[in-house]
PLY file of the C-alpha trace (Angstrom):
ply
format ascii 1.0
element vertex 110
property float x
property float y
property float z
element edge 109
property int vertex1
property int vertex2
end_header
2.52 38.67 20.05
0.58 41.69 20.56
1.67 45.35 19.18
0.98 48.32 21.00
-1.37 50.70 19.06
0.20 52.84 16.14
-0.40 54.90 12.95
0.52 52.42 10.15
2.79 54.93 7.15
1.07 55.77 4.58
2.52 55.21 0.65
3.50 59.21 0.92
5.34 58.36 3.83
6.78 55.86 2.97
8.08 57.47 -0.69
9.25 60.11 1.64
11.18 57.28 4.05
12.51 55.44 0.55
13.90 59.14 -0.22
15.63 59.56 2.93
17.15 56.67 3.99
19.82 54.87 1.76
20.38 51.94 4.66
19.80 48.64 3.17
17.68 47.13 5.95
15.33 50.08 6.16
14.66 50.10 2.24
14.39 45.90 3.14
11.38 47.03 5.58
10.19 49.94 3.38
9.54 46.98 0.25
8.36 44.46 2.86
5.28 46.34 3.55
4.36 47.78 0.50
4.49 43.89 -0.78
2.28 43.18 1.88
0.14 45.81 0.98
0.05 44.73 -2.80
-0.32 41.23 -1.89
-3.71 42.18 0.36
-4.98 44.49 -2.40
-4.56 40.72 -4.87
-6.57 38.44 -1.79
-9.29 41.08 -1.99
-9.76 41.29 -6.06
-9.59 36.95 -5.26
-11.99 37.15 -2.58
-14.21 39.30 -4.29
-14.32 36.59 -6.87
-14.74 34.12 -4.84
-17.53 35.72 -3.19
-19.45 36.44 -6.12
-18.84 32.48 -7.59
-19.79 31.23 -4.18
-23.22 33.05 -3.81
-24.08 31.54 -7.42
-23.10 28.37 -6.53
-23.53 28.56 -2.76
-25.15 31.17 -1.51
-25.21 29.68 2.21
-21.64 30.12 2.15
-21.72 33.85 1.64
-24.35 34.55 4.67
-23.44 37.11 7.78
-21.34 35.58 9.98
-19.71 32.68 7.30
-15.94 32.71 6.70
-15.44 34.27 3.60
-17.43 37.16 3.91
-15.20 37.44 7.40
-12.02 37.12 5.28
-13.36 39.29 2.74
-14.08 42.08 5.70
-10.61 41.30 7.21
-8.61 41.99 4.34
-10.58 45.30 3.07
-10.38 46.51 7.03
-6.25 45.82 6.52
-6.18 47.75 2.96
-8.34 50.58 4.85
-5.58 50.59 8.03
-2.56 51.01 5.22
-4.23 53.63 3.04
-3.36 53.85 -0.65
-1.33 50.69 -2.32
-0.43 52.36 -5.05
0.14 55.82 -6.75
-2.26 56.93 -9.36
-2.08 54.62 -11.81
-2.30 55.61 -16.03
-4.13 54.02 -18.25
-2.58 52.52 -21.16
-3.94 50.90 -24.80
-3.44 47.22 -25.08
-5.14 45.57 -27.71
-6.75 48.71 -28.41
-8.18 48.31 -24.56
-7.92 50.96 -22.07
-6.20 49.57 -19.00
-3.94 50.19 -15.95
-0.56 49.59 -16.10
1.19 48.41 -12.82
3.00 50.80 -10.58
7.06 50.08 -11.14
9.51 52.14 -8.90
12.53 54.00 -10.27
15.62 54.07 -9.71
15.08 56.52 -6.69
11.71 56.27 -6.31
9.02 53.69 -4.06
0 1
1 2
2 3
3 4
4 5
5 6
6 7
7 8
8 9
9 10
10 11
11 12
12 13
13 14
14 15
15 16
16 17
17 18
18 19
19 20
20 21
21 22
22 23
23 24
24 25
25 26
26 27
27 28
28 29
29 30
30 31
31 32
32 33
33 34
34 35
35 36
36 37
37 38
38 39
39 40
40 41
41 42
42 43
43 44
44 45
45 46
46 47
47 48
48 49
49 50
50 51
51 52
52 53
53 54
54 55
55 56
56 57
57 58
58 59
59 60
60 61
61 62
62 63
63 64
64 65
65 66
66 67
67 68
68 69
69 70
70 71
71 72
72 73
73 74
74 75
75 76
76 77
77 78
78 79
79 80
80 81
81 82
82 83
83 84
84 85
85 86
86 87
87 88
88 89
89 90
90 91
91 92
92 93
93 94
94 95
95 96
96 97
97 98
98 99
99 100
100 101
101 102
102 103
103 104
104 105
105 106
106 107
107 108
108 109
């Protein structure tokens, strides 16, 4: 199947769409791409692993024009198309460690 051309929403947008519309199957839609979007922004941080492992233990496999630098393109081009995953995130103190917590939505929020 091949889609016609469009502007993908951005997260604003989308917040703003979450907002406006209380319809269950549009909220459905809303969640089902910003899962899509988190899940692309987890295959990079993997690929990015796996590209760094691979050109330790395999550097051949990490050469212009191999597959996983081609996935790894693929899915940063995708992350690019979608704009920002998440909000600013804050850092929190674990283990006296600065890190990020993860983005949860409120009640009325996305």
């Amino acid at each position: 199947m091949v889609l016609p051309p469009f502007d993908p929403p951005d997260y604003f947008e989308l917040r703003d769409w979450w907002r406006k519309y209380r319809e269950r199957d549009i909220r459905r839609l809303i969640l089902e791409v910003q899962t899509q979007r988190i899940a692309l922004a987890e295959l990079r941080t993997m690929s990015e692993m796996v590209l760094r492992q691979a050109a330790d233990d395999a550097p051949e496999m990490v050469q212009k024009g191999r597959a996983l630098p081609k996935l790894h393109r693929r899915i940063e081009a995708e992350l690019r198309r979608g704009g920002r995953v998440y909000p600013e995130s804050k850092a929190v103190e674990q283990d006296g460690k600065r890190r990020s917590r993860p983005w949860a939505p409120g009640k009325n929020d996305l």
